[in-house]
N, CA, C and O atoms as a CHARMM CRD file, in Angstrom:
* protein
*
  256
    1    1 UNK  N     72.72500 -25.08600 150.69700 PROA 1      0.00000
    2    1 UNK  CA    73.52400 -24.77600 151.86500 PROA 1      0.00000
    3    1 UNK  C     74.63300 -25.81300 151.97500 PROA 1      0.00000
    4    1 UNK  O     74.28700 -26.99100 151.88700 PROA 1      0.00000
    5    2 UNK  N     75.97400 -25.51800 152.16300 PROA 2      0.00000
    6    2 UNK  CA    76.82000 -25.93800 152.67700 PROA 2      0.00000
    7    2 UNK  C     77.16600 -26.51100 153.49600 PROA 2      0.00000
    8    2 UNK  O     77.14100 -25.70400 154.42500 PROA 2      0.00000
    9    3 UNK  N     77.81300 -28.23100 154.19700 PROA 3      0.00000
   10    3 UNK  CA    77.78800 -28.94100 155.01000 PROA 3      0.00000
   11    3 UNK  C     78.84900 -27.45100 156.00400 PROA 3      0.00000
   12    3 UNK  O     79.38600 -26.39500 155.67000 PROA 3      0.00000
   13    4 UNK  N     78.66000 -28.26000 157.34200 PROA 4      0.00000
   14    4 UNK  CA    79.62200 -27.17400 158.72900 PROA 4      0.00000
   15    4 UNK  C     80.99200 -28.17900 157.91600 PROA 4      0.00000
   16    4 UNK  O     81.00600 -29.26900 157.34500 PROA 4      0.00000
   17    5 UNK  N     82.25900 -26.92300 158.30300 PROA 5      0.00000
   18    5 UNK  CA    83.41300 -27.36100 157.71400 PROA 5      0.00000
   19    5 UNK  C     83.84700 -28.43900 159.01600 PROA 5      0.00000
   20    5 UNK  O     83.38900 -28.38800 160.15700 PROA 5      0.00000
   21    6 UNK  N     84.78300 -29.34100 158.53100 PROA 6      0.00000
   22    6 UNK  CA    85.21700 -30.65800 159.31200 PROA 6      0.00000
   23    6 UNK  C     86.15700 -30.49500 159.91900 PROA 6      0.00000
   24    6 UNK  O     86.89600 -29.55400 159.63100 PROA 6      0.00000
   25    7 UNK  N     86.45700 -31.36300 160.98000 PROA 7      0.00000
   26    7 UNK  CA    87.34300 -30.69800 162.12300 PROA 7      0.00000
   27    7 UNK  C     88.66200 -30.23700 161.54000 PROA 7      0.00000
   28    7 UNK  O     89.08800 -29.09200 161.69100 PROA 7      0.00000
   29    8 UNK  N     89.58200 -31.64300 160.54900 PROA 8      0.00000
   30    8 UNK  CA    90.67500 -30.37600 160.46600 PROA 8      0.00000
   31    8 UNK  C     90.89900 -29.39900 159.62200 PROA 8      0.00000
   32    8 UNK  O     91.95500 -28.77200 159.52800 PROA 8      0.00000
   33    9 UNK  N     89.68600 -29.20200 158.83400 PROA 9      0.00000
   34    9 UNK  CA    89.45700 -27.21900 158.66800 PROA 9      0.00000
   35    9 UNK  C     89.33400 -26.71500 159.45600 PROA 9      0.00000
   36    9 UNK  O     90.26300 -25.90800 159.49700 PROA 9      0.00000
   37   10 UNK  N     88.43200 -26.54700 160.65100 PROA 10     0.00000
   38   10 UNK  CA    88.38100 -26.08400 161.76000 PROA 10     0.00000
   39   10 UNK  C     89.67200 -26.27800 162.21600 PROA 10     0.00000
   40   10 UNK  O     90.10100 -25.12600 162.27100 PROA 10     0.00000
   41   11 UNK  N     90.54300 -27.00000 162.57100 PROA 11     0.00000
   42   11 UNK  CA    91.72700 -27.00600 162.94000 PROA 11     0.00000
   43   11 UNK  C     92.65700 -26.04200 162.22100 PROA 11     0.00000
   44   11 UNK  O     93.25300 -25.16900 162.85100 PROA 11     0.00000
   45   12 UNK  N     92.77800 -26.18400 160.98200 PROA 12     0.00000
   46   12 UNK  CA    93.46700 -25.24700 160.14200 PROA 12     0.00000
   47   12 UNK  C     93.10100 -23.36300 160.06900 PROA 12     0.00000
   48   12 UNK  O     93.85400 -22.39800 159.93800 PROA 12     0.00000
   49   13 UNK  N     92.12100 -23.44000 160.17100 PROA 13     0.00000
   50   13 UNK  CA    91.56600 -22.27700 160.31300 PROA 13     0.00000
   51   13 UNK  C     91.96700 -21.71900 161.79600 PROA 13     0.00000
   52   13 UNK  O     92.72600 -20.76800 161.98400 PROA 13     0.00000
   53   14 UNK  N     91.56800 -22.18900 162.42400 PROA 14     0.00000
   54   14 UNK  CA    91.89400 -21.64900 163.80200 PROA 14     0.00000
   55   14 UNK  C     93.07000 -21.11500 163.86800 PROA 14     0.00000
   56   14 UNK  O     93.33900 -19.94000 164.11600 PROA 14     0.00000
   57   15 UNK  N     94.26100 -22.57300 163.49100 PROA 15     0.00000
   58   15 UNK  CA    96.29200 -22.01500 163.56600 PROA 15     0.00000
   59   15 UNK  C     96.32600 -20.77900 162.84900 PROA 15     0.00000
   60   15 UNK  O     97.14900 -19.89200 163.07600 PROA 15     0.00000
   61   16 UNK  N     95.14900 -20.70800 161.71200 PROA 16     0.00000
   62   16 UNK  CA    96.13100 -19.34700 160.54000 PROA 16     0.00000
   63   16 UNK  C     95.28500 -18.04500 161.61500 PROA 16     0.00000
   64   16 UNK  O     95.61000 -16.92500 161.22100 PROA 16     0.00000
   65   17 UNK  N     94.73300 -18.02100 162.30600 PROA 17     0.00000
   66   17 UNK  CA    93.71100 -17.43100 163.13600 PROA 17     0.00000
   67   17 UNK  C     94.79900 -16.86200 163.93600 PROA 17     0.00000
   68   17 UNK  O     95.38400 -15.78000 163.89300 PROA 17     0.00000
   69   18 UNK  N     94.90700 -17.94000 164.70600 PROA 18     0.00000
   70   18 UNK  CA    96.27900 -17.13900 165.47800 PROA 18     0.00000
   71   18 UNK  C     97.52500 -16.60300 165.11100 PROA 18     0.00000
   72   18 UNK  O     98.19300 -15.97600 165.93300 PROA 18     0.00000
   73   19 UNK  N     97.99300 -16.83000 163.68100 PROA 19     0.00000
   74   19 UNK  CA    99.12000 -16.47600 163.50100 PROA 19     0.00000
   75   19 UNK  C     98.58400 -15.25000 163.09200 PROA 19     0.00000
   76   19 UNK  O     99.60300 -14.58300 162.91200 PROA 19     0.00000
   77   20 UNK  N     97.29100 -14.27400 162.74000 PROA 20     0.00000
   78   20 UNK  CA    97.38000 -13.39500 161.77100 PROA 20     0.00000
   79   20 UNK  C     97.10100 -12.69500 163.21400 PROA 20     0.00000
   80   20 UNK  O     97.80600 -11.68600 163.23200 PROA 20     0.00000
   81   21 UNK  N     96.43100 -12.79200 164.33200 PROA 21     0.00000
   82   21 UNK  CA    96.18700 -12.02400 165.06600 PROA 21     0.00000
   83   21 UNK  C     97.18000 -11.97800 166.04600 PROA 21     0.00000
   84   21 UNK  O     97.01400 -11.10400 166.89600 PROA 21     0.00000
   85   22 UNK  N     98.15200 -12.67400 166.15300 PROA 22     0.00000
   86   22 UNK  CA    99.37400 -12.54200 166.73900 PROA 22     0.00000
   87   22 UNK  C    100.14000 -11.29200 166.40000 PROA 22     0.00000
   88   22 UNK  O    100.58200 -10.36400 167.07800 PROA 22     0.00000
   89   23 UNK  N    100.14600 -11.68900 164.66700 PROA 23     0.00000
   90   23 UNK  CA   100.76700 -10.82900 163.83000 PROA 23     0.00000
   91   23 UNK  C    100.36500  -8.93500 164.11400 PROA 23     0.00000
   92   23 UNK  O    101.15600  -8.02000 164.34200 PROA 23     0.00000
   93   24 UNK  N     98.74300  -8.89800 163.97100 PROA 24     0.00000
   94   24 UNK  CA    98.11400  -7.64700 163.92000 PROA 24     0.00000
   95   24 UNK  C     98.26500  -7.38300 165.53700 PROA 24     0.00000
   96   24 UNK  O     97.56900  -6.37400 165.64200 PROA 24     0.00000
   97   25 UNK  N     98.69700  -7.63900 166.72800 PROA 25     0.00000
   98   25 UNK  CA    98.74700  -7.04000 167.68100 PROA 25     0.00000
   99   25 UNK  C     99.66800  -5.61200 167.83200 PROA 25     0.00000
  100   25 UNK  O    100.87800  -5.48900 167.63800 PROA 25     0.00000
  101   26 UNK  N     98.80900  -4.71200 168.19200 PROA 26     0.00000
  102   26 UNK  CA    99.17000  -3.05200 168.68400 PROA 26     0.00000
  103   26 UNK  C     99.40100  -2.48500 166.95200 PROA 26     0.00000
  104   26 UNK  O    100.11700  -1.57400 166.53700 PROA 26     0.00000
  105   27 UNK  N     98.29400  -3.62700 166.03500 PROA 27     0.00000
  106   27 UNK  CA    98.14500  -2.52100 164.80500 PROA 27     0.00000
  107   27 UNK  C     96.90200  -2.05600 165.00000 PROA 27     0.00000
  108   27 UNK  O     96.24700  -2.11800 166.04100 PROA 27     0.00000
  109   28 UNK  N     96.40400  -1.29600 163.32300 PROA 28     0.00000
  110   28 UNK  CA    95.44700  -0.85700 163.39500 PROA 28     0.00000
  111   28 UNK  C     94.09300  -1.90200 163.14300 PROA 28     0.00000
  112   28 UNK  O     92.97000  -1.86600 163.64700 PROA 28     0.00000
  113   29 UNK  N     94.69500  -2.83400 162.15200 PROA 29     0.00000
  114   29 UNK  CA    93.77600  -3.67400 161.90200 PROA 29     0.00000
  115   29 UNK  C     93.37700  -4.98600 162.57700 PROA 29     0.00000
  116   29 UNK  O     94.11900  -5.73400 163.21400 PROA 29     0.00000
  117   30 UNK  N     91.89300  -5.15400 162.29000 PROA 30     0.00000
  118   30 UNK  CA    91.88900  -6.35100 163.09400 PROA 30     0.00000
  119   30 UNK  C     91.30100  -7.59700 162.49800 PROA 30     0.00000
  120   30 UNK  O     90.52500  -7.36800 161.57000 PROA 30     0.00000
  121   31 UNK  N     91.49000  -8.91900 162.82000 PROA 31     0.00000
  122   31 UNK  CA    90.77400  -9.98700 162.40100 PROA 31     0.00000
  123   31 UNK  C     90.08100 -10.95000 163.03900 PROA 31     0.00000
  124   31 UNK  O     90.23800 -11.21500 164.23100 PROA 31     0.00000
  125   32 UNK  N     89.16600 -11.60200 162.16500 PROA 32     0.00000
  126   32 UNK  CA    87.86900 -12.00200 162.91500 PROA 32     0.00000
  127   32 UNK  C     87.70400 -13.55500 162.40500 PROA 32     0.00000
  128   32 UNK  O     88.02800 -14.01500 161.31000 PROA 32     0.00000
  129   33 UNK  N     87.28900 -14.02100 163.17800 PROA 33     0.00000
  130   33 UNK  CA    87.10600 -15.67900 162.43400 PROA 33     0.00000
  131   33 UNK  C     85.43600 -16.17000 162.58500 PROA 33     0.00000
  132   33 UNK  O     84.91400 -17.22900 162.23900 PROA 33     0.00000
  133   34 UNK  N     84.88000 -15.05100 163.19200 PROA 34     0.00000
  134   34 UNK  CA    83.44800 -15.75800 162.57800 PROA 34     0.00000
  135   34 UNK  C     82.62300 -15.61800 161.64600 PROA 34     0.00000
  136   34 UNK  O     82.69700 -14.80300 160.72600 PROA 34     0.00000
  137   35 UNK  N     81.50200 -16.68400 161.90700 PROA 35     0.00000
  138   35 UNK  CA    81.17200 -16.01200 160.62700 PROA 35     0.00000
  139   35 UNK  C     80.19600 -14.94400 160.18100 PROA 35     0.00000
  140   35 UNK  O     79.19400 -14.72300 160.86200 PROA 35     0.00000
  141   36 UNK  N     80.37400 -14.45700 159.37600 PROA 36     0.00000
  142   36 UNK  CA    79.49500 -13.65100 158.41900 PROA 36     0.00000
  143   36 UNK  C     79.41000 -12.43300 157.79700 PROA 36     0.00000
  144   36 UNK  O     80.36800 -11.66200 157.85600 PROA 36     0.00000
  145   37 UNK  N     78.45300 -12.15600 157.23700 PROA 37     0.00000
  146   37 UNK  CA    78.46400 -11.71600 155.97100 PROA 37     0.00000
  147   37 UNK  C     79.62800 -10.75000 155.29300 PROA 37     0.00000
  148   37 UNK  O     80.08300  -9.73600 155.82200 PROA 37     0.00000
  149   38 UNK  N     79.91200 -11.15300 154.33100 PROA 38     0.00000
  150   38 UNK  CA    80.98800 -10.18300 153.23500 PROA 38     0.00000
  151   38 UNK  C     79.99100  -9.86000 152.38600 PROA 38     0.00000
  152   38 UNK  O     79.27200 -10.81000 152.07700 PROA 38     0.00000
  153   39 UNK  N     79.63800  -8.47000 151.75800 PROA 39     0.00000
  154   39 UNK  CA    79.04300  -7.99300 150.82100 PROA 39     0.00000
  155   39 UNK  C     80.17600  -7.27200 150.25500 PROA 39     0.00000
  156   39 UNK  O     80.87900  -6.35000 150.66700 PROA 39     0.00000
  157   40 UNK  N     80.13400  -8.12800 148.94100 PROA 40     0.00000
  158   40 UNK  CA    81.21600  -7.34500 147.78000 PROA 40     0.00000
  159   40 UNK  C     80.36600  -6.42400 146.75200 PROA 40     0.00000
  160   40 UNK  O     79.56800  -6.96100 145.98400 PROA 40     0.00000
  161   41 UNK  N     80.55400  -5.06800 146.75800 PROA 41     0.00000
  162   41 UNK  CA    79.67900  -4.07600 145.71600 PROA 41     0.00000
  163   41 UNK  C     80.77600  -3.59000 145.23800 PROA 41     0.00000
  164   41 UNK  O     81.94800  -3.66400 145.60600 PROA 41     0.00000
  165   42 UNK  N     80.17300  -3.00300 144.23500 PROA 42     0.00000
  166   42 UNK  CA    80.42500  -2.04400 143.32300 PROA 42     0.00000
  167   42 UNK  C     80.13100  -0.58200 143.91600 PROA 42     0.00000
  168   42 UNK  O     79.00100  -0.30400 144.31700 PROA 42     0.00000
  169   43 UNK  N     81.39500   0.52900 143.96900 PROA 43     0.00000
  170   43 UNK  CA    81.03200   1.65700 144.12800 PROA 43     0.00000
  171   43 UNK  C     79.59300   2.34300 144.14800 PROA 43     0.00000
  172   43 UNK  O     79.51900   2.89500 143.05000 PROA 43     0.00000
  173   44 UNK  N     78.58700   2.54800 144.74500 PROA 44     0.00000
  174   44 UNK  CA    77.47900   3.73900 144.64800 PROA 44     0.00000
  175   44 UNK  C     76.37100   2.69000 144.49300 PROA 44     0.00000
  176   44 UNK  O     75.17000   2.94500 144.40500 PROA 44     0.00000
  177   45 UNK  N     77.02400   1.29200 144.47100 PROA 45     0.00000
  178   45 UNK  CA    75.20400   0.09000 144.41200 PROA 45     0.00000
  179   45 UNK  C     74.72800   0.21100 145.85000 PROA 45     0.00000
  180   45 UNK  O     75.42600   0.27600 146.86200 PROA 45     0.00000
  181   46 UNK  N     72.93400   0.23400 145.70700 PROA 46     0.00000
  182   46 UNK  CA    72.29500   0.58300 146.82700 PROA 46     0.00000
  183   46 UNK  C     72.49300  -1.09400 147.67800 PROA 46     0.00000
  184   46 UNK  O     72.70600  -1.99900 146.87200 PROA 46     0.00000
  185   47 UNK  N     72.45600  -1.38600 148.67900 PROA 47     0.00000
  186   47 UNK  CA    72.18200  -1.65500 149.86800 PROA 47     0.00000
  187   47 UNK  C     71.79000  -3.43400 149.21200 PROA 47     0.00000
  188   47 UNK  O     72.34300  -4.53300 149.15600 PROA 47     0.00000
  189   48 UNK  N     70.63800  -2.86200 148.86100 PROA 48     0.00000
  190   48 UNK  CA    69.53000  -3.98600 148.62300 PROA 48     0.00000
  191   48 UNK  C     69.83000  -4.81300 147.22900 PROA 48     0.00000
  192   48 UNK  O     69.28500  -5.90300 147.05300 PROA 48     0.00000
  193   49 UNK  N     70.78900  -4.20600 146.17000 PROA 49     0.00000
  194   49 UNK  CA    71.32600  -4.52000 144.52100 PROA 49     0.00000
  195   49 UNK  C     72.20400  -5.44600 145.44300 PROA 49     0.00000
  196   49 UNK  O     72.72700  -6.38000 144.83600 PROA 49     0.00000
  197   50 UNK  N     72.44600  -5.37500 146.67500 PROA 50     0.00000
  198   50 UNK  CA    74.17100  -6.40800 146.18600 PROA 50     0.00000
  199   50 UNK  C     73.59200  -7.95700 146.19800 PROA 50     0.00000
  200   50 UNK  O     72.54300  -8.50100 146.54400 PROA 50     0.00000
  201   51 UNK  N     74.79800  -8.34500 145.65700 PROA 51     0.00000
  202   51 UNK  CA    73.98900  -9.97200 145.21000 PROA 51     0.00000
  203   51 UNK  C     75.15300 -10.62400 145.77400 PROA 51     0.00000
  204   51 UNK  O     74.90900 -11.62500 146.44700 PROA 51     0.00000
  205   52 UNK  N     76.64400 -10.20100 145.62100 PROA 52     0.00000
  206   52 UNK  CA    77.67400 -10.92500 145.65200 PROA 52     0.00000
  207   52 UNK  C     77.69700 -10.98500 147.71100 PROA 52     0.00000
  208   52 UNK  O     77.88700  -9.98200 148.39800 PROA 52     0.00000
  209   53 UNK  N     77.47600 -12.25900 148.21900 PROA 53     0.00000
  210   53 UNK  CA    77.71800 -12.74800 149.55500 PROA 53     0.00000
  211   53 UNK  C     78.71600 -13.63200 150.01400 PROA 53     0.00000
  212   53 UNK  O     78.78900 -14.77800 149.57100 PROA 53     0.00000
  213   54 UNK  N     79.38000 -13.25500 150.74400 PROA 54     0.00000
  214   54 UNK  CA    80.80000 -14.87500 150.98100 PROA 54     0.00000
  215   54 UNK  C     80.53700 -14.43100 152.38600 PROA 54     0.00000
  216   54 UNK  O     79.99900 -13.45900 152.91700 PROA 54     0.00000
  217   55 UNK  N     81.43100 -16.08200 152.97300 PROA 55     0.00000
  218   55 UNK  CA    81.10000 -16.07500 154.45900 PROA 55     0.00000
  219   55 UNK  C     82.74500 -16.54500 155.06000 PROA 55     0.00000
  220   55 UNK  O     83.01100 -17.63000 155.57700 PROA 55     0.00000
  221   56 UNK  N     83.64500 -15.48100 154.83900 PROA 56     0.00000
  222   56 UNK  CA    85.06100 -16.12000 154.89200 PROA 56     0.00000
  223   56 UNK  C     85.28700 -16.56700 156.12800 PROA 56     0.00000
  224   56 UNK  O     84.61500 -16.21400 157.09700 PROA 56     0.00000
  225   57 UNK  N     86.63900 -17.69700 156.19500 PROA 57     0.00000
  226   57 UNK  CA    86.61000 -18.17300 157.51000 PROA 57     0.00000
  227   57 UNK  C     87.61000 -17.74600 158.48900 PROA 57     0.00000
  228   57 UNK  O     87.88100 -18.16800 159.61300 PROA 57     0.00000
  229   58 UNK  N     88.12700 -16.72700 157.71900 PROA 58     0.00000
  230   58 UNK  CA    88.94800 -15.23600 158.23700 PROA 58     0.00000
  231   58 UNK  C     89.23100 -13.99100 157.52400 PROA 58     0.00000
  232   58 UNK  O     89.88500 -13.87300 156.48800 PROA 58     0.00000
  233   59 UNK  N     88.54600 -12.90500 158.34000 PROA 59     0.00000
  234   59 UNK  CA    88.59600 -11.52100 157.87800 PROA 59     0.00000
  235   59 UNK  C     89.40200 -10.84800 158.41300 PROA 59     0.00000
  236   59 UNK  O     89.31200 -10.58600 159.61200 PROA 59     0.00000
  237   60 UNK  N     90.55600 -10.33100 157.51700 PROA 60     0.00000
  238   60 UNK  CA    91.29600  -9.30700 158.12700 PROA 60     0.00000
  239   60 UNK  C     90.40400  -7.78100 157.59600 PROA 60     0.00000
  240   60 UNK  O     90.23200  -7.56700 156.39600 PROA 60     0.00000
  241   61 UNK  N     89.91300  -6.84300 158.64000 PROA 61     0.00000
  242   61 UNK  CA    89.61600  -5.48400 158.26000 PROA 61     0.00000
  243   61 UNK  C     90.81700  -4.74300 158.72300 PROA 61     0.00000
  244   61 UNK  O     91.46900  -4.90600 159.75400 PROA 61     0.00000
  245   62 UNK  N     90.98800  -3.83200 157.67800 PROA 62     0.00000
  246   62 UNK  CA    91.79400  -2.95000 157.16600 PROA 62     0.00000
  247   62 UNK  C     91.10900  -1.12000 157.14000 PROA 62     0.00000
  248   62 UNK  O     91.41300  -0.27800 156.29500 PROA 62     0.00000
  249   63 UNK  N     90.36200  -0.96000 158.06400 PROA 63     0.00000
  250   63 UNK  CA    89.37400  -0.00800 158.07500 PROA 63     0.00000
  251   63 UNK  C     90.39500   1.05500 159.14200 PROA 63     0.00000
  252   63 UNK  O     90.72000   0.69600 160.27400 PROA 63     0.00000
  253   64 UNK  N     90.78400   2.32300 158.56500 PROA 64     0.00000
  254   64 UNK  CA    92.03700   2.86700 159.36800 PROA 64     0.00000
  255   64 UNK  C     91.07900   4.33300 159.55100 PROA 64     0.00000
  256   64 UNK  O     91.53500   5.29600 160.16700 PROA 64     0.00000
């Protein structure tokens, strides 16, 4: 496990936080800064196969 990121990541993260959700206001998409889970699959893998996990420290979804 991974130490908690240090304040000025947390600092940095936060500014790009606001600039992207500044940005996405009265779109479709939206972004998120907490955390958890990204499951990256492969087309038609069941549920339980995925292996690939990231925990980004901003998600833009693009889900229209």
């Amino acid at each position: 496990m991974s130490p908690a990121p240090r304040v000025n990541h947390q600092r940095s993260s936060g500014n790009i936080y606001v600039v992207i959700h500044n940005f996405l206001i009265n779109k479709k998409y939206k972004v998120f800064s907490a955390s958890f889970d990204v499951r990256l699959t492969i087309r038609n893998v069941q549920n339980e196969m995925v292996k690939t996990v990231v925990w980004p420290d901003i998600c833009v979804i693009c889900d229209s």
